[in-house]
C-alpha positions as CSV (number, residue, x, y, z in Angstrom):
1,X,70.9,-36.9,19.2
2,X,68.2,-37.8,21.7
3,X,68.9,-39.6,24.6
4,X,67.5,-42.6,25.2
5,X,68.0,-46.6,25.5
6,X,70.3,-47.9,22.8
7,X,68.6,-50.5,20.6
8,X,71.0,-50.5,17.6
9,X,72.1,-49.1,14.8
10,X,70.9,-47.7,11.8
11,X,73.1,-46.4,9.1
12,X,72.7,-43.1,7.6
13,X,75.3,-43.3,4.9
14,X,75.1,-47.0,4.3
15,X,76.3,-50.2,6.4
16,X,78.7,-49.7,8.9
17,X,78.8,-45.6,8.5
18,X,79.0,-45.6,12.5
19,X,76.1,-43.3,12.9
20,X,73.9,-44.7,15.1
21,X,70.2,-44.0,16.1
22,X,69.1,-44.1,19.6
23,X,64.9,-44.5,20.2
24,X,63.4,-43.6,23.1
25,X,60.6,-45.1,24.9
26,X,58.1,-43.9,27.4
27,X,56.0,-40.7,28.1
28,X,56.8,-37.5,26.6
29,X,58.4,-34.9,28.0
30,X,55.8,-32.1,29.2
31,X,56.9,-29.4,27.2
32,X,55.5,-31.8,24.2
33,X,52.2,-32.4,25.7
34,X,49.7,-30.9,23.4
35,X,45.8,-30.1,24.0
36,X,43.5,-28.8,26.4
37,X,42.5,-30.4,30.0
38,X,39.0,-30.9,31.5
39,X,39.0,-28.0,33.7
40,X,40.5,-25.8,30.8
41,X,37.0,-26.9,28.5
42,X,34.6,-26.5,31.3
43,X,35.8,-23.7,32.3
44,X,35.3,-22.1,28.6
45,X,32.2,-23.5,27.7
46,X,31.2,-21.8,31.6
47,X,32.1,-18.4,30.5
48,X,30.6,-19.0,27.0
49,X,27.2,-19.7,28.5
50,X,27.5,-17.1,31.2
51,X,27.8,-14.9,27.7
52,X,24.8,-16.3,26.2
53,X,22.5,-15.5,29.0
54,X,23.4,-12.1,29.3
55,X,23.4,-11.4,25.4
56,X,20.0,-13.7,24.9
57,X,17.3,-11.0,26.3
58,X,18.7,-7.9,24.2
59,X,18.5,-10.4,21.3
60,X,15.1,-11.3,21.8
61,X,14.0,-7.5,22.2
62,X,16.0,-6.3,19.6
63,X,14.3,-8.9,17.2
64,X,10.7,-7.8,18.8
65,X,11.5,-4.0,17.5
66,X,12.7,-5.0,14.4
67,X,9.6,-6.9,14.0
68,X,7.0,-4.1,15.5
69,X,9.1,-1.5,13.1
70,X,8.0,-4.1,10.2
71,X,4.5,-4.2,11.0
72,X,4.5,0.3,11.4
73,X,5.6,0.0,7.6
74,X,3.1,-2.9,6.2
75,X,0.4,-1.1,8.0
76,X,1.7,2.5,6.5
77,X,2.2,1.4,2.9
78,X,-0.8,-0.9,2.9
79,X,-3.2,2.1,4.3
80,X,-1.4,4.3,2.2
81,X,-2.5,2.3,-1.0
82,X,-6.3,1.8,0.4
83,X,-6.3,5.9,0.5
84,X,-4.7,6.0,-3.1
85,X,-6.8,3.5,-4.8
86,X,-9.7,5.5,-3.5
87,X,-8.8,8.7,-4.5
88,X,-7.7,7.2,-8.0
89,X,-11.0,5.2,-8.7
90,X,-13.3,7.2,-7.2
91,X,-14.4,4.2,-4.9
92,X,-13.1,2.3,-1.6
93,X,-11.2,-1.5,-2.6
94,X,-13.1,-4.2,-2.0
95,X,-10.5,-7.0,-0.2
96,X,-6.8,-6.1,0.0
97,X,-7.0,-8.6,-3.4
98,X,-7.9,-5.8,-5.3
99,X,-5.3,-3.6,-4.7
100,X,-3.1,-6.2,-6.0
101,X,-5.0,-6.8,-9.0
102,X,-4.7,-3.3,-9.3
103,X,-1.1,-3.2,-9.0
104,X,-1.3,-0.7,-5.8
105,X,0.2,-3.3,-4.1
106,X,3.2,-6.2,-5.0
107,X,1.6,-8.9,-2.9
108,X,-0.1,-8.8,0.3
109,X,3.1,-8.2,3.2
110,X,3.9,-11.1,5.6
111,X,2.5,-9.9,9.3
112,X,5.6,-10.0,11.2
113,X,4.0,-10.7,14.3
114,X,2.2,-13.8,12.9
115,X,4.1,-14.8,10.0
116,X,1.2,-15.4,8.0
117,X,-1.1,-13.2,5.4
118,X,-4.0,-12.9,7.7
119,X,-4.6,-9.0,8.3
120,X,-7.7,-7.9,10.0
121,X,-9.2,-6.2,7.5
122,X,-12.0,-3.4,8.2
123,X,-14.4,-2.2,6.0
124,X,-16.5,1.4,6.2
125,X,-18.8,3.5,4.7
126,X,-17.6,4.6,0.9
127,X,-18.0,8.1,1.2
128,X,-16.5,8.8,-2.8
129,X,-19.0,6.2,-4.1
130,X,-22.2,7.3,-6.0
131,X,-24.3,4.5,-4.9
132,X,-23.1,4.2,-1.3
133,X,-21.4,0.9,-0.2
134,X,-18.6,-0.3,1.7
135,X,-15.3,-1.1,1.4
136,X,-11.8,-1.6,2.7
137,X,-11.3,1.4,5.3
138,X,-8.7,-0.1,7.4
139,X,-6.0,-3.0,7.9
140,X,-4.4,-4.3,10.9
141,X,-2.5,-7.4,12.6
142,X,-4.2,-10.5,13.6
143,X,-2.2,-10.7,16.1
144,X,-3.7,-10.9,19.8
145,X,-0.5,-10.7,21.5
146,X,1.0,-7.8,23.1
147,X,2.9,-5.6,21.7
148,X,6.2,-3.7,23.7
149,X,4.4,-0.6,24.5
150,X,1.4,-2.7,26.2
151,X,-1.2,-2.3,23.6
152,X,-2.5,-5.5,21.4
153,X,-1.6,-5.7,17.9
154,X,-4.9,-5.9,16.5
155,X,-5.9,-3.0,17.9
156,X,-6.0,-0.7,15.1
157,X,-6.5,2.7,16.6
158,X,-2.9,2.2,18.3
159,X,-1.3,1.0,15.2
């Protein structure tokens, strides 16, 4: 039974069983306070920030190499495709267009850097062509920003 003030009785059995049921008013005891104080909260959400600043710069260079490494491989398949297209049709592409049209390439990749489909494309002298002409020679970003190693992007003699 708990102890407590007295108010009256209750019958558990039915009328007049003799049981009788004591409420108590008034604040808990302690041991049945439940939840989490001020300084408990603030002194989580301290340590959680504290965490957050220390993990934030390895995130942000760990997302810069994943995207450089993204751009290495668009720039390796796309020139890969410009050299292939040439040696298949005897003649340098046009636009990076035609190699889609030609099925050398899906689509045109996403830059990483920029997030858009504008590649710096270079055109040279077609050396395989009969009647001379240019055409697409090289690609690279359109990015002016710098990369991690201190070069620029759209340099394309470093990518």
């Amino acid at each position: 039974m708990q102890i407590g003030k007295t108010i009256g009785r209750a019958g558990v059995g039915g009328r007049g069983s003799g049981v009788r049921k004591e409420y108590r008013f008034g604040p808990r005891p302690p041991t049945s306070a439940r939840g989490f104080t001020l300084l408990e909260l603030m002194i989580v959400i301290s340590i959680i920030i504290v965490l957050a600043m220390v993990v934030m710069p390895q995130y942000n260079r760990f997302t810069l190499q994943a995207r450089e490494t993204a751009l290495r491989d668009n720039l390796f398949q796309m020139r890969k495709m410009i050299d292939q297209y040439a040696a298949d049709k005897g003649k340098m592409a046009q636009s990076l267009d035609e190699l889609v049209s030609a099925n050398y390439l899906r689509d045109i990749p996403i830059d990483p850097i920029t997030g858009e489909r504008d590649w710096i494309v270079e055109m040279g002298e077609d050396v395989n062509a009969i009647d001379g002409g240019q055409g697409v020679s090289n690609v690279c970003s359109s990015s002016s920003e710098t990369a991690s190693d201190g070069s620029s992007y759209n340099d394309c003699t470093k990518w």
